[in-house]
GUMARTI-243591 format. One line per 5 residues: number of its first residue (from 1); their letters; for each residue x, y, z of N, C-alpha, C. Coordinates in pm, whole numbers. Example, Ala and Ser with C-alpha at 12.3 -4.5 7.8 and 13.67 -1.06 7.14 Angstrom:
BEGIN
1> AS> 1319,-569,780,1230,-450,780,1320,-330,780  1285,-225,708,1367,-106,714,1290,3,787
This chain:
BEGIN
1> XXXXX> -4187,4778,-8425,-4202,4673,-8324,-4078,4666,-8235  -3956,4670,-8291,-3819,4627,-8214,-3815,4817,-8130  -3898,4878,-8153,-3894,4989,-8067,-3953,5010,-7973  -4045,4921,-7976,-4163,4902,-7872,-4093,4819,-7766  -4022,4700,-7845,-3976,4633,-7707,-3842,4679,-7681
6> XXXXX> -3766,4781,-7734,-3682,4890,-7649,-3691,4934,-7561  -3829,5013,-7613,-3874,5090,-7481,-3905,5004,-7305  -3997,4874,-7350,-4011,4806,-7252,-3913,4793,-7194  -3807,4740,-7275,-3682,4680,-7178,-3606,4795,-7095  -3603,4920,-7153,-3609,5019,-7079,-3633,5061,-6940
11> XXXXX> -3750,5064,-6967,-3886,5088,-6848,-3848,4986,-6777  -3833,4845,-6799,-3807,4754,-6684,-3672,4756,-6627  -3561,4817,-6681,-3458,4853,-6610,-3418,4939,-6536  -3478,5065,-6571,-3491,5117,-6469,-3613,5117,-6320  -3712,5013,-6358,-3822,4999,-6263,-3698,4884,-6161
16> XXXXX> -3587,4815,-6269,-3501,4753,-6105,-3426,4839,-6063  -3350,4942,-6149,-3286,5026,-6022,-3316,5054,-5943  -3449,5126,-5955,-3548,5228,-5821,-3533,5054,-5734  -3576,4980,-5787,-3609,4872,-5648,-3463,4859,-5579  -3391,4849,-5625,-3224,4760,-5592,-3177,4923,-5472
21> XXXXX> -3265,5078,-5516,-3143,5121,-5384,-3198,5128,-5309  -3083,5156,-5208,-3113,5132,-5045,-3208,5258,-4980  -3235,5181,-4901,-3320,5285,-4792,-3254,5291,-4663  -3207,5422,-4626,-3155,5450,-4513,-3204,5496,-4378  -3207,5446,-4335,-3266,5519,-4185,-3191,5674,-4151
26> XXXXX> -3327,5690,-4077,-3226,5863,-3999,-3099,5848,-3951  -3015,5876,-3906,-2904,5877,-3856,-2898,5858,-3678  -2832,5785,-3617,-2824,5779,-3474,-2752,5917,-3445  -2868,5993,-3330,-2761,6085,-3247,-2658,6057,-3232  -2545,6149,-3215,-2431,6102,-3117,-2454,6216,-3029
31> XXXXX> -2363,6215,-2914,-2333,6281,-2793,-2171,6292,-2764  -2150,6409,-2699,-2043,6408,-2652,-2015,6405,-2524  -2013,6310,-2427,-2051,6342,-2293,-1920,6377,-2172  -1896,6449,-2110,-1834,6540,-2051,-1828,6455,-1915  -1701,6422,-1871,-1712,6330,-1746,-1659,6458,-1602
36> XXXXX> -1689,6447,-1524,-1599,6522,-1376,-1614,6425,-1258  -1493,6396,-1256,-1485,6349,-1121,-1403,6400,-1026  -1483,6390,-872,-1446,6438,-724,-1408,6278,-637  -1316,6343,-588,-1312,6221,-446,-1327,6302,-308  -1395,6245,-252,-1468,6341,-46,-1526,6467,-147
41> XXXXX> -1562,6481,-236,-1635,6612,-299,-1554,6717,-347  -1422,6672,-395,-1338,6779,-383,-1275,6733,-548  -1247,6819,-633,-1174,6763,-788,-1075,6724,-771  -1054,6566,-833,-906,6491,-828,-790,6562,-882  -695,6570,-868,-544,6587,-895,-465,6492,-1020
46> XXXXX> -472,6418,-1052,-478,6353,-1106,-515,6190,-1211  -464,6115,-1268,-523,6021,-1400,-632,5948,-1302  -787,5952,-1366,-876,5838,-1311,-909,5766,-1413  -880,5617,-1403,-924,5451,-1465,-1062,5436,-1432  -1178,5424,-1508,-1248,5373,-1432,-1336,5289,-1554
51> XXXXX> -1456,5170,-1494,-1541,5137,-1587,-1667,5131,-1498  -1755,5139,-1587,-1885,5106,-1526,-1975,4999,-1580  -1988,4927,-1497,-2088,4801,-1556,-2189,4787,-1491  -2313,4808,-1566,-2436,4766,-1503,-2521,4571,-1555  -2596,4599,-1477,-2670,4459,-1470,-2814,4447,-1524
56> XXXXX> -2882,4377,-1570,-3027,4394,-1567,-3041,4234,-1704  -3159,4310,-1780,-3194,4237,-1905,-3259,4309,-2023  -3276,4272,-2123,-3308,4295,-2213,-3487,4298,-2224  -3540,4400,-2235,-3693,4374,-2330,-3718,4357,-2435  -3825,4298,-2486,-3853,4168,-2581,-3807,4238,-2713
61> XXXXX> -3804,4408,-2729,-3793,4479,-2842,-3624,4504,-2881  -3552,4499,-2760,-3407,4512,-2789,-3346,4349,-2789  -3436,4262,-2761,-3330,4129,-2787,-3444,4116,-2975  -3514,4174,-2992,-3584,4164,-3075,-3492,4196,-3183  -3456,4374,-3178,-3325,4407,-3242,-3192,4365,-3268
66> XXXXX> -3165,4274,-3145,-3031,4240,-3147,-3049,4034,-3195  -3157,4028,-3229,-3164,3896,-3287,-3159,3800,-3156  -3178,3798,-3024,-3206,3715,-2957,-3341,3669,-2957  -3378,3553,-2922,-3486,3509,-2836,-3561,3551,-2699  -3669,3543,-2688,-3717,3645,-2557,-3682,3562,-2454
71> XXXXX> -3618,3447,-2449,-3615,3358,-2320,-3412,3360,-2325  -3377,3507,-2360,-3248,3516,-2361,-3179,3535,-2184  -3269,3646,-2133,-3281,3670,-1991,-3361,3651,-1938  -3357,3715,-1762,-3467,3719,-1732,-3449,3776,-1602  -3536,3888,-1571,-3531,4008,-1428,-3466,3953,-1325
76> XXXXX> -3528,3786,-1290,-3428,3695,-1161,-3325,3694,-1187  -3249,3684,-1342,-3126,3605,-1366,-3037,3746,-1410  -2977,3854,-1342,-2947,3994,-1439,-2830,3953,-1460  -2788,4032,-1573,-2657,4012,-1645,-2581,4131,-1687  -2444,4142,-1737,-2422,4270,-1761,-2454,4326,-1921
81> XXXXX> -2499,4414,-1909,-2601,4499,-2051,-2537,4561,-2057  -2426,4653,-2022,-2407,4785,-2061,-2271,4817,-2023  -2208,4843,-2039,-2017,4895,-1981,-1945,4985,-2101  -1867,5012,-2023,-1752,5042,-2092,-1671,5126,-1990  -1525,5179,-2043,-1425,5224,-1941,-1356,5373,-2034
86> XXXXX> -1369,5459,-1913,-1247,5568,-1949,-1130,5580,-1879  -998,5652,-1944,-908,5682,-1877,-924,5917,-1892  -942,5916,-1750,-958,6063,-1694,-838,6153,-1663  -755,6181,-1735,-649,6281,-1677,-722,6396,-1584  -627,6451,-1475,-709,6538,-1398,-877,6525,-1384
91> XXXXX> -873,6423,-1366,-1040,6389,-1355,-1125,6403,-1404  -1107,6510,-1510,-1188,6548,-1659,-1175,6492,-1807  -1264,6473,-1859,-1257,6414,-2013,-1365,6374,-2068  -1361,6380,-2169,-1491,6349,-2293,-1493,6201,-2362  -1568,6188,-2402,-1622,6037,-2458,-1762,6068,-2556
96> XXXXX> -1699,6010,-2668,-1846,6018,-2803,-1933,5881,-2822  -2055,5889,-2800,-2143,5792,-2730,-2278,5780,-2846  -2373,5719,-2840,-2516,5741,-2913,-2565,5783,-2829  -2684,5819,-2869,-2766,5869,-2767,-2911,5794,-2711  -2888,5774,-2557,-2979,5666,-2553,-2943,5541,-2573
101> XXXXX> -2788,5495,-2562,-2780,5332,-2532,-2813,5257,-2441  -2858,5291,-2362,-2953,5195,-2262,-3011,5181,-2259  -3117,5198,-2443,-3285,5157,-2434,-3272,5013,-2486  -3411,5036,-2431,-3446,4867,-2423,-3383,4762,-2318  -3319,4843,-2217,-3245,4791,-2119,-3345,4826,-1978
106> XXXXX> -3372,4715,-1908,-3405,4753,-1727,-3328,4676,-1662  -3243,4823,-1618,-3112,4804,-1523,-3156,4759,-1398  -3112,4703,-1338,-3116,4637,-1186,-2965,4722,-1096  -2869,4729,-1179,-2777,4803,-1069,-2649,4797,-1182  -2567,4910,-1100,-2460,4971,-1221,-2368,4967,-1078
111> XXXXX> -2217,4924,-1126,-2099,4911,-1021,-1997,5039,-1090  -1944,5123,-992,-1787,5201,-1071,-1677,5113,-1019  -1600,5135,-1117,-1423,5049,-1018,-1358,5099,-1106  -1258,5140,-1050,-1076,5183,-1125,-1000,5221,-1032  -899,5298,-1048,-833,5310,-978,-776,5480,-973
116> XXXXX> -705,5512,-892,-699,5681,-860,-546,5671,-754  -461,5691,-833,-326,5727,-720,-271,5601,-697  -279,5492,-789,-220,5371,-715,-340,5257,-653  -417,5322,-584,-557,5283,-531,-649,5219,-601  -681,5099,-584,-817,5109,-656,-973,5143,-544
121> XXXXX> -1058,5148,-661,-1199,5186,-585,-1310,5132,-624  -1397,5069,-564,-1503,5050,-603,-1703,5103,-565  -1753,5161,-581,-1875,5162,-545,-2029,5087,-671  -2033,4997,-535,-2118,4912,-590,-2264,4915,-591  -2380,4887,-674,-2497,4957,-686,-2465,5097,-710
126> XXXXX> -2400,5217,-782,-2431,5361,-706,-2524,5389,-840  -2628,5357,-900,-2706,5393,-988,-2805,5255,-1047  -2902,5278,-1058,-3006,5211,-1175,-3021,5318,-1338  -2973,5420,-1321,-2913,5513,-1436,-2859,5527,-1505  -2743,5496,-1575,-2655,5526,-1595,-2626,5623,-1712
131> XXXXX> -2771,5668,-1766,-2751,5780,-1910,-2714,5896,-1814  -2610,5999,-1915,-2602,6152,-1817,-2711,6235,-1889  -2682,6353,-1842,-2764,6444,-1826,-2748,6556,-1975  -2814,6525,-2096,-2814,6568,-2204,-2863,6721,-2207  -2806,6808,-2324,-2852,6929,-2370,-2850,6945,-2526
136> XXXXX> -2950,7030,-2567,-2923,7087,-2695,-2859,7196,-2713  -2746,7165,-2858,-2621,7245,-2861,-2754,7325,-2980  -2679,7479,-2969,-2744,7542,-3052,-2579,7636,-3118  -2573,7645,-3278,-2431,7721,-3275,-2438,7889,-3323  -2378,7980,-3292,-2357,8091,-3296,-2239,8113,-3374
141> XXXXX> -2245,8209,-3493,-2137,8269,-3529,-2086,8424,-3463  -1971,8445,-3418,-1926,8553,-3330,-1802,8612,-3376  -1822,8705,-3424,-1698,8779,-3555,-1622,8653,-3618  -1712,8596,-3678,-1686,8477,-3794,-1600,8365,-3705  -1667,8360,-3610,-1569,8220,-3533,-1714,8161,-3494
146> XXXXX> -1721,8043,-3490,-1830,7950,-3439,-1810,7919,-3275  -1951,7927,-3230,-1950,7905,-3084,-2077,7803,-3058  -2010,7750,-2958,-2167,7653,-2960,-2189,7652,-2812  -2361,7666,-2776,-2427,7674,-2677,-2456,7558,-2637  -2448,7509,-2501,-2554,7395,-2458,-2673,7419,-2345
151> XXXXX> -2760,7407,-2370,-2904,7479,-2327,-2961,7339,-2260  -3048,7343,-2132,-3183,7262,-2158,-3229,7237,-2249  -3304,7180,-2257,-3457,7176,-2354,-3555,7266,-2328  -3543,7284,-2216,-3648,7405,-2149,-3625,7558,-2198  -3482,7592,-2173,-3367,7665,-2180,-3398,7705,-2315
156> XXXXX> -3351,7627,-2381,-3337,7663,-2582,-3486,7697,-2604  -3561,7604,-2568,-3724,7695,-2605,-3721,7790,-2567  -3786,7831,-2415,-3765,7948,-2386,-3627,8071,-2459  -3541,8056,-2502,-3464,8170,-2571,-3575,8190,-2677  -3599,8079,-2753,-3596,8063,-2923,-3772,8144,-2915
161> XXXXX> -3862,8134,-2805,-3997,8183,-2851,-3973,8313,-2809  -3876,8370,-2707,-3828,8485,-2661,-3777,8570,-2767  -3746,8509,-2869,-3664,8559,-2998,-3758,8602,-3090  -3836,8509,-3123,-3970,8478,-3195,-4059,8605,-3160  -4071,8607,-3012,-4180,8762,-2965,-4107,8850,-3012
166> XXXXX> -3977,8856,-2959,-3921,8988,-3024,-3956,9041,-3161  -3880,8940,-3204,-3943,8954,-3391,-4052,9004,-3427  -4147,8941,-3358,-4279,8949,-3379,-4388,9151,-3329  -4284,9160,-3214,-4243,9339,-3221,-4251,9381,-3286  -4158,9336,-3347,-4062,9415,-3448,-4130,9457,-3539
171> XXXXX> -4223,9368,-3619,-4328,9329,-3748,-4430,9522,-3718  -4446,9520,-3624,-4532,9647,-3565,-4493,9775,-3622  -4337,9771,-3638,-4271,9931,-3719,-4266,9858,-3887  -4324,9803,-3923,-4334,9829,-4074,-4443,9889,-4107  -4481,9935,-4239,-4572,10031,-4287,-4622,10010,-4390
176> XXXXX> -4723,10000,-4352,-4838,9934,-4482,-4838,10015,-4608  -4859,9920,-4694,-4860,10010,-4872,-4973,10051,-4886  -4973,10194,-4925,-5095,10238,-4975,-5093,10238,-5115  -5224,10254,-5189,-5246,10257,-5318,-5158,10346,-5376  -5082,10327,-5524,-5004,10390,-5569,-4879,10425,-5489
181> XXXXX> -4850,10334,-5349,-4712,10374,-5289,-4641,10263,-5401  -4468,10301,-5405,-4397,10236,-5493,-4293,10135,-5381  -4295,10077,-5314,-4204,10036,-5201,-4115,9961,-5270  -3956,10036,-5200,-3813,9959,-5231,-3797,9794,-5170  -3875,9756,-5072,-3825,9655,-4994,-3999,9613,-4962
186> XXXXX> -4039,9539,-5001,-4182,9437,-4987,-4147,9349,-4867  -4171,9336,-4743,-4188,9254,-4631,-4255,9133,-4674  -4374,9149,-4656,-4465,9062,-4728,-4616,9045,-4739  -4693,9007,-4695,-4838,8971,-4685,-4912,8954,-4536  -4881,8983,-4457,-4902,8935,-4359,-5052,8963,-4301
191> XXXXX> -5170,8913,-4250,-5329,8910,-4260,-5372,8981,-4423  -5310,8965,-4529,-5335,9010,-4628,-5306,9186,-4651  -5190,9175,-4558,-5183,9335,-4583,-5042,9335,-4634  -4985,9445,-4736,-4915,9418,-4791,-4817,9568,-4758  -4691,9497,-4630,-4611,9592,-4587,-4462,9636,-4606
196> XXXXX> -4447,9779,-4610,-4316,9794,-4699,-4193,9809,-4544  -4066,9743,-4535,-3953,9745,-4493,-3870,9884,-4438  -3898,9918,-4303,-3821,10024,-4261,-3751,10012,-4207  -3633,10150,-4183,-3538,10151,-4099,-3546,10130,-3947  -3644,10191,-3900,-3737,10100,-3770,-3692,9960,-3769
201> XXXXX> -3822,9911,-3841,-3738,9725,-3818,-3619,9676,-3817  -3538,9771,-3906,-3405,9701,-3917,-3316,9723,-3771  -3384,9845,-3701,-3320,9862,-3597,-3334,9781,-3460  -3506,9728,-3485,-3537,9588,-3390,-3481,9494,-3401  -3461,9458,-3537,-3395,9358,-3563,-3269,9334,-3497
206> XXXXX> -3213,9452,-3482,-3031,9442,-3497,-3090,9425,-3313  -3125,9479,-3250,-3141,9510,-3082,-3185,9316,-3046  -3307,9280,-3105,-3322,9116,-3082,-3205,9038,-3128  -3169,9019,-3206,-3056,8984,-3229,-2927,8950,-3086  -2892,9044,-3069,-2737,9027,-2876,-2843,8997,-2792
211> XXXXX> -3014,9024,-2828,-3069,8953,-2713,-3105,8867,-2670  -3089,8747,-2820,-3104,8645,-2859,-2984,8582,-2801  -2846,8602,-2837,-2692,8570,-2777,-2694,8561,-2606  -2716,8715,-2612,-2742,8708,-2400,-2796,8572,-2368  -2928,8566,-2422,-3002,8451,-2341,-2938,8290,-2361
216> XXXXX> -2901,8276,-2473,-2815,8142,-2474,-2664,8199,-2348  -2616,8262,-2356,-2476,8280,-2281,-2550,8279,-2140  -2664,8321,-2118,-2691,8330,-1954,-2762,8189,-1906  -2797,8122,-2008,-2881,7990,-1962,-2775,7881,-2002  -2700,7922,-2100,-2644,7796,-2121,-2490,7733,-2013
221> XXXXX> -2432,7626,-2102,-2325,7555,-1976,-2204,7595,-2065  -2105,7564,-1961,-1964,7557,-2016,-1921,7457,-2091  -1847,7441,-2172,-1852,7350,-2255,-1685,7313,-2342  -1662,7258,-2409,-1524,7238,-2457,-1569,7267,-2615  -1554,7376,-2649,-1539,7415,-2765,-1484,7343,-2929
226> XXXXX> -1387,7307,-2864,-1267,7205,-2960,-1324,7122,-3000  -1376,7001,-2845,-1415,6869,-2892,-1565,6926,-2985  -1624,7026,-2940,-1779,6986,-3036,-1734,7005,-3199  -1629,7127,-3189,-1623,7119,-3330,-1545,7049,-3418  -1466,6948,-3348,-1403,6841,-3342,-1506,6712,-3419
231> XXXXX> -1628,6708,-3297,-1667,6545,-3343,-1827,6600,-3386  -1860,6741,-3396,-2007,6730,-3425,-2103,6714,-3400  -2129,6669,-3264,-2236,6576,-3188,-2386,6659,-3186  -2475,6577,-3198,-2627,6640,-3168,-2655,6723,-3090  -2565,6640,-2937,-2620,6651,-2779,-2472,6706,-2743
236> XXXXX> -2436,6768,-2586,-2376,6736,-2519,-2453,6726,-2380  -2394,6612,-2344,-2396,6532,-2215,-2309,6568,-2059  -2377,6539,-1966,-2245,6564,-1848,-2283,6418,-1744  -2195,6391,-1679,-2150,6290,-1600,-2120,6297,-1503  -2098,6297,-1394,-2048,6342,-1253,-2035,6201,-1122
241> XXXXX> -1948,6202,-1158,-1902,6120,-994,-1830,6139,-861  -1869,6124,-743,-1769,6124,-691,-1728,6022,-608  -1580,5984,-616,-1576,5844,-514,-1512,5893,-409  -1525,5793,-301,-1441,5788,-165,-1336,5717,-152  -1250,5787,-62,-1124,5744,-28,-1183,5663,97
246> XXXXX> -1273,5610,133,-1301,5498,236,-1346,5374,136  -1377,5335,-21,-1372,5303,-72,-1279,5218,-169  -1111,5319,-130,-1000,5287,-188,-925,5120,-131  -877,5074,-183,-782,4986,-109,-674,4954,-216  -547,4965,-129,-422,4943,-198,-407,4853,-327
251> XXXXX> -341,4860,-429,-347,4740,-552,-243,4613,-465  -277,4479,-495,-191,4414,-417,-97,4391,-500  28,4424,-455,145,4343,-491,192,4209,-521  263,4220,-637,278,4054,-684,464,4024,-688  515,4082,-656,691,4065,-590,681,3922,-539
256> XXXXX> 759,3818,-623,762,3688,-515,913,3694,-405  880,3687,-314,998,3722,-201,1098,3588,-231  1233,3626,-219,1282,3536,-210,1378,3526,-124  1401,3401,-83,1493,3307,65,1594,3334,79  1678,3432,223,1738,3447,276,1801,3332,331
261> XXXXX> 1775,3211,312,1837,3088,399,2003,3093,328  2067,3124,445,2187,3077,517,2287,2948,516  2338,2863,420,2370,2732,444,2488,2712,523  2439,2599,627,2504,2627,759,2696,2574,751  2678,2442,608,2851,2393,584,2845,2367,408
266> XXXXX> 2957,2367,409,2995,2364,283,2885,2254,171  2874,2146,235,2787,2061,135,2650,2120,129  2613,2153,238,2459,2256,196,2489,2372,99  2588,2445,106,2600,2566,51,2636,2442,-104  2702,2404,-136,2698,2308,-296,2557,2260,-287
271> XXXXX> 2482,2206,-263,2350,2138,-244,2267,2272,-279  2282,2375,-244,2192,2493,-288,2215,2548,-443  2379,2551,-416,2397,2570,-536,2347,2495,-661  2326,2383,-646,2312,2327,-764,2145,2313,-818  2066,2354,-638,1919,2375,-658,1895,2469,-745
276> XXXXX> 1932,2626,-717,1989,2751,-777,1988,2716,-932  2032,2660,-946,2093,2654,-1094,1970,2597,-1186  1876,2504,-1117,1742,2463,-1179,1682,2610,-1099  1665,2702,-1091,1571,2747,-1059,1498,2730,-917  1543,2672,-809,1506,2606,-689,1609,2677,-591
281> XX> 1539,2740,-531,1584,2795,-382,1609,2779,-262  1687,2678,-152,1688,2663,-64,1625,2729,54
């Protein structure tokens, strides 16, 4: 009897573990997104400040997520949803992002402002957009060093079924087993035919293969090597701005000037002095 209710108590302890662990969701993309900025269309020279803030509201599913009420916004009333700021040496630089933070967002208008040379700048409205322009990284090993591609979506298919036909060539120089053949290398089954592994194929193989490489190196983008293998990202991203120098206007100066006044006799010149001394300037 006292074994019976062993066992139970058993069985019911582990029926709470299974309940008590967690369930995890998939993982959020990240991105690495790649900024360039031009001023008159031409690449800056040096450090760009900038942030971008857009406007809009929330739909009922992202204030849903974020624990608001649906009467949080509203399309008449826009607010800012979305920002953040980089600092750009030589006008280039990276930033690690999710992918897709502006869902559940309808933007009404996105502002840039920072500053460039002393200058600041602003262009106001220049997007209802503000996600960049994503790719899939695909990685390559290349005499044991890792390289990573960034392709379309269009791009990476097209290589990858291009690869696939090849292969699929290839399958054509193997050689079917006949009865009583003894084959070193079994391929496999393929429409139920059962084919043995030649030097042929291996030689398709090796030829699809750099032709597989070509086509990522000829479709794909330039990219920063370091940072991907640096932070890992799903995606890389690109960004592109350019601002105007009719846009710029000087930072204003905050120097408080101070009084040249002259005291014309001795009791003014003591009378100042002693203003002077609180802090008070004639």
């Amino acid at each position: 009897m006292m074994q019976k209710i062993s066992l139970i108590l058993l069985c019911c302890t582990g029926m709470t573990v299974i309940l008590v662990i967690p369930v995890y969701a998939d993982p959020i993309e990240t991105t690495l997104t790649s900024f360039f900025i031009q001023q008159d269309n031409e690449p800056v020279n040096d450090t760009v400040d900038f942030s971008v803030k857009c406007y809009g509201f929330y739909n009922e599913y992202r204030l849903k997520s974020l624990g608001l009420s649906k009467n949080q916004n509203t399309s008449s009333n826009p607010e800012l949803v979305y920002s953040y700021s980089v600092s750009c040496p030589q006008g280039s630089c990276t930033r690690n992002d999710q992918y897709n933070p502006t869902w559940g967002m309808a933007i009404s208008s996105c502002d840039l402002e920072g500053t460039y040379k002393g200058k600041e700048f602003i262009l106001k409205n220049f997007t209802t957009n503000p996600e960049p322009d994503c790719y899939g990284l695909t990685e390559w090993n290349i005499s044991g060093k890792r390289t990573y591609f960034a392709l379309t979506f269009e791009d990476l298919d097209y290589c990858t079924k291009k690869y696939f036909s090849n292969r699929k060539d290839c399958v054509k120089l193997l050689k079917p087993i006949e009865e009583g053949d003894h084959p070193k290398r079994l391929y496999g089954f393929p429409n139920g035919t059962k084919l043995n592994w030649t030097s042929e194929f291996d030689q398709c193989l090796e030829r699809s293969e750099p032709e597989k490489l070509s086509c990522y190196e000829t479709h794909s983008r330039v990219i920063n090597q370091t940072q991907i293998s640096k932070s890992h990202p799903s995606l890389y991203c690109e960004l592109r701005f350019n601002i105007s120098s009719e846009n710029q206007t000087s930072e204003p100066t905050t120097v408080p000037k101070i009084s040249s006044y002259i005291p014309k006799n001795p009791v003014e010149s003591l009378y100042c002095s002693i203003l002077s001394f609180f802090g008070v300037f004639c």
